[in-house]
N, C-alpha and C positions, 0 to 999 in steps of 0.2 A: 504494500500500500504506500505508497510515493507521496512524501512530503516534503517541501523546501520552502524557503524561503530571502529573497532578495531585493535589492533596490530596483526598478524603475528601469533605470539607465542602464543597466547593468545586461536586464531582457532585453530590452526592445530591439537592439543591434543584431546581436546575432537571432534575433526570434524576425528580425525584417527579412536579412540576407537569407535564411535558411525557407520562408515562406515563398522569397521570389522563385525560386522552383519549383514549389506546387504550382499544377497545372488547375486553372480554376473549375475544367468540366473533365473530371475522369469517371474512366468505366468502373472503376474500384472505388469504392466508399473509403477505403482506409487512406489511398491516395491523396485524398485533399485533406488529409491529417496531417501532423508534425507530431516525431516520435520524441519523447522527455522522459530521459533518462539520468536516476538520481546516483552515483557510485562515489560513495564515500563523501569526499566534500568538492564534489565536481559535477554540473549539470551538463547532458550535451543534448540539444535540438536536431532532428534529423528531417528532413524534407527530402524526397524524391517523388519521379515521374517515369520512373524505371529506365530513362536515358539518363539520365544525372542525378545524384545522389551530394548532398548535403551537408555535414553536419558540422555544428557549432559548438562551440565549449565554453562556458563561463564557472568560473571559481565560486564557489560557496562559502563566506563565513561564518554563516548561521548554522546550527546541529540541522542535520533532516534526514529523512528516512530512504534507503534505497530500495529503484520498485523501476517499472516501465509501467508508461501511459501512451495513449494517443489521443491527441485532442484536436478538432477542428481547427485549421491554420488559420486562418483566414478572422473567425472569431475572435479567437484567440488574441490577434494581432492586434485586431479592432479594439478590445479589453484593456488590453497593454498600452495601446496609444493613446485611449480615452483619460487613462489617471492623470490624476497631478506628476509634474515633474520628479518632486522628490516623494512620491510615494514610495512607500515599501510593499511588494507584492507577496502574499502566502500563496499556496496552493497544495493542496493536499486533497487525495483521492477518497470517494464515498463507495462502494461497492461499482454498479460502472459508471459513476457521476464524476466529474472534478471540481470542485470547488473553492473558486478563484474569489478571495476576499481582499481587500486594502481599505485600511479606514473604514467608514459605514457603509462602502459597498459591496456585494456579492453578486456572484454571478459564478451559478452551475451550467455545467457545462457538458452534455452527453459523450462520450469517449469509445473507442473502439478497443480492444485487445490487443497489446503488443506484437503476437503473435500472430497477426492475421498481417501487421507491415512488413514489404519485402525488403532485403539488403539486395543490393546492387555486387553481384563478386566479383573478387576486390582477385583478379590474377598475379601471383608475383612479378615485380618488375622484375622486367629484364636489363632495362637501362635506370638507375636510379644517381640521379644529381641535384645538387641543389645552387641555386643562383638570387641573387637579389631581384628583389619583388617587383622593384622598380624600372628594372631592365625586362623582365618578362611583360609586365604592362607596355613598354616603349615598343615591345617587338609587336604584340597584339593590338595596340593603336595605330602602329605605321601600316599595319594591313589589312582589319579588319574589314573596312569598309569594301572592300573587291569578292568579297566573298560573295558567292551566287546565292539566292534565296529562292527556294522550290522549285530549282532547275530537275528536268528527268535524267540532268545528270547530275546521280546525286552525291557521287566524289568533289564536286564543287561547292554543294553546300557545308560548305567548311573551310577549315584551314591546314594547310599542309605543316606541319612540324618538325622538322630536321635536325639531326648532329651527327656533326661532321668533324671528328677531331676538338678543337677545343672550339669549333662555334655550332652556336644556336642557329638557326634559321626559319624565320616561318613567310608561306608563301601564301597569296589567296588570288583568283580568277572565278571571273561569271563568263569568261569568253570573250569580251571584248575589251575587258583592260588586266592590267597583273598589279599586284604590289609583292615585293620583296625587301624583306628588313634583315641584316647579320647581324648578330652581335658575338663577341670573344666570351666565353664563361670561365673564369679562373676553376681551375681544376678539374675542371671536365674534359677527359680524355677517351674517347670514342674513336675504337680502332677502325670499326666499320659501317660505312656513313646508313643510319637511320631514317628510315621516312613513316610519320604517321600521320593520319586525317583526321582531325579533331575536329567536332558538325557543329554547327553555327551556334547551338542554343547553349554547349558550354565551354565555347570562343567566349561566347556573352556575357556569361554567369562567371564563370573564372575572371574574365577583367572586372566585373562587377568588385570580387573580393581582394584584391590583388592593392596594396596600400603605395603609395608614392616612397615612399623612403627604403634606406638597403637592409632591411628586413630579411632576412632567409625566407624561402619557399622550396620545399622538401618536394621534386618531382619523379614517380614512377611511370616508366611507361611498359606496360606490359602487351600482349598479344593481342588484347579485344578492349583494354582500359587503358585512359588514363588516370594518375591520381596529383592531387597537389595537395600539400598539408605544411600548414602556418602553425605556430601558437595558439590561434585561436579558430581555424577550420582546418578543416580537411574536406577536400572536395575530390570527386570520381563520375568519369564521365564514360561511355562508352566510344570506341571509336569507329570509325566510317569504313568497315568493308569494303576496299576498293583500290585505285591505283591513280595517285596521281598525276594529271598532265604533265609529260618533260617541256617543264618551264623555260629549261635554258633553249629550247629551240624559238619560243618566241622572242627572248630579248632579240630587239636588232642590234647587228653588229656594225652593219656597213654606213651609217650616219655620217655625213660630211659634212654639216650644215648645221653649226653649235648659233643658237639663241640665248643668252642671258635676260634677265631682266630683274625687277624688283616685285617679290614677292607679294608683298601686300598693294601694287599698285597693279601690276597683273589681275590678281583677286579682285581686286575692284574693278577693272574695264570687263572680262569675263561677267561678273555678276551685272555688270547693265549693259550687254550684248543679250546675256540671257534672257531681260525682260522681254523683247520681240523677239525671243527665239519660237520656233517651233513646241506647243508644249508635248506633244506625244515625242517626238524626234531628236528635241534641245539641240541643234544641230548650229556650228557656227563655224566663219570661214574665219581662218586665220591668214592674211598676207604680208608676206616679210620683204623688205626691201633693205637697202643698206641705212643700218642704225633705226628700221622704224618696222612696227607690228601694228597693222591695221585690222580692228576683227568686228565682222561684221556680223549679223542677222536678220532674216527676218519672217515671214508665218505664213499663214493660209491667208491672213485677213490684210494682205498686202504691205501689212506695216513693217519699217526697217528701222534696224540699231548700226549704229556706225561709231565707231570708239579707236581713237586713234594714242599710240604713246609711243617714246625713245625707246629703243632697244639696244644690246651691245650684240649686233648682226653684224658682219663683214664675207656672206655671203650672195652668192646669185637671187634674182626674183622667187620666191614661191609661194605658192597658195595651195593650202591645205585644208580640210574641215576635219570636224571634232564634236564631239558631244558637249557640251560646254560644264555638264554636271558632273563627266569624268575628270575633264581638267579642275573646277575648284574642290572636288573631294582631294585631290593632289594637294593641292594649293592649303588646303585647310589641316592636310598633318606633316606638312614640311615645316620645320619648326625656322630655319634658316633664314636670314635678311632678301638670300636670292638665290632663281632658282633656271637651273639649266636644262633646255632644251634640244636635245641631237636629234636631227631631224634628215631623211636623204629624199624622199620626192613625196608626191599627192599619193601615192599608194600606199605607201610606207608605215608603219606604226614610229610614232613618236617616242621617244626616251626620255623621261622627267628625272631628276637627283638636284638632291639641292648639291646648293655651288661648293659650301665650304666641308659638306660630311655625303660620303657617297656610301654609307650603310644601307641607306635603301634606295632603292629603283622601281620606278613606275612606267607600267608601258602602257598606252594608250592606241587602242586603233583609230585608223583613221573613216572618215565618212565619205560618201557618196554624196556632194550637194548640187 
């Protein structure tokens, strides 16, 4: 019979993070649970949806009883969020009720069987490393946004994983553009280069929990899993059955035709070329002459954008089209003052890297306008 007792702030963190993976409409009643679990003077919340699994850990200073529950997530949450700041929350179980008190309020709670919630299994790694927190968010921000969503290929809906001696790599494509990020992992030494598919929902939920600072994060990747485990989570995701596209045949190599410019001033001519772009198509031309990038748009309903700025070109004429939402997804995780363009004709896919850190690379195809 499971009882604890804790502050407030204390829940609500890891009782948010561990609820964003309940899925809100499952075919399983126990599903839209969250499992709490009392051991000793340590609580852990577990959430899954049988592709990603959960769980949070908060420290106990008050006595309480060890026991498994399952309690509606969702309610739950709603409970927790409603109190006062510095409430102190109990909880302690009734036969199969829960009953969640603080100050003068209560509020029971129907609960399912420990035993009726599934674990997600947990295969041993095969590759086990751990890297700072902050570098694994930086590699999952430079590329998530490329990743395909509900493609019928569904090796794309996700992200590609790699190591390779002492670097990381992760890669993402929906087919018409790529992102790729490296980074070096002090100590990780991988004799034989690794490739896994990690599916878009925990690409998502993993940067969800993943903190800015060089925190350790403890990763396994096993046959059909992966897992990542903090201090205060541990998280396991299934991985994507399948075979990633040989990325390096898309990057282009043969680009003659280097564009520089200024990154937030790009970003800004892009985003008002984009207002008269096409909206189904977004489609905008880009024309480059010497020292100047002229990029225009414009739709069904006749109307045109025309946006003109300096460039550092010291090549031939070209005009080439683009999706103009691939370019400022570019634009908007290049962290750099300015950002470089290798380009060889109107056929050709485009090569994006910023100027001063070439860890990542962006390929962008090009349009038909």
């Amino acid at each position: 019979m499971i009882q604890f007792s804790l502050a407030r702030e204390q829940l609500l963190k890891p009782l948010q993070l561990v609820s964003g993976v309940v899925e809100k409409r499952q075919t399983l009643a126990v599903l839209s649970n969250v499992l709490l679990e009392v051991e000793g003077s340590q609580l852990s919340l577990t959430g899954t949806d049988l592709e990603v699994e959960l769980i949070g850990r908060v420290a106990l200073s008050e006595p309480a009883t060890d026991g498994l529950i399952t309690v509606p997530a969702k309610k739950f949450l709603d409970i927790v969020r409603s109190l006062p700041d510095d409430a102190i929350i109990r909880v302690h179980q009734q036969d199969d009720k829960v009953l969640v008190t603080s100050g003068r309020s209560k509020f029971t709670l129907s609960c399912l069987s420990a035993g009726e919630f599934p674990s997600v299994e947990h295969d041993s790694g095969s590759d086990n490393f751990e890297m700072p927190q902050k570098v694994l968010a930086q590699l999952i921000g430079a590329t998530a946004f490329a990743m395909a969503q509900q493609d019928v290929r569904y090796y794309l809906n996700g992200m590609s994983l790699e190591l390779n001696q002492s670097m990381v790599r992760t890669v993402s494509t929906d087919g018409h553009r790529l992102a790729m990020s490296s980074r070096h992992v002090e100590g990780l030494n991988v004799a034989e280069r690794k490739q896994v598919i990690v599916p878009r929902k925990g690409i998502l939920e993993l940067n969800r929990l993943l903190s800015d600072d060089q925190q350790m994060v403890q990763l396994y990747i096993g046959a059909t899993h992966l897992r990542a485990t903090t201090a205060d989570f541990s998280f396991t995701t299934k991985l994507v059955d399948g075979k990633f596209p040989d990325y390096d045949r898309v990057i282009p190599r043969g680009g003659d035709k280097e564009m520089v410019g200024d990154r937030q001033v790009l970003k800004s001519i892009f985003s008002r070329a984009a207002i008269l772009s096409n909206e189904k198509y977004r489609g905008v031309r880009m024309t480059l002459s010497q020292g100047n990038l002229v990029v225009k748009a414009n739709n069904p309903e006749q109307e045109e954008a025309e946006v003109a700025v300096e460039v550092d070109y010291d090549g031939p004429d070209l005009e080439v089209g683009f999706n103009v939402s691939y370019l400022l997804d570019v634009m908007n995780v290049i962290h750099g003052d300015q950002v470089r363009f290798i380009l060889a004709d109107a056929n050709s896919s485009a090569l994006l890297t910023d100027f001063d850190d070439d860890a990542s690379a962006y390929v962008v195809m090009p349009m038909r306008l």
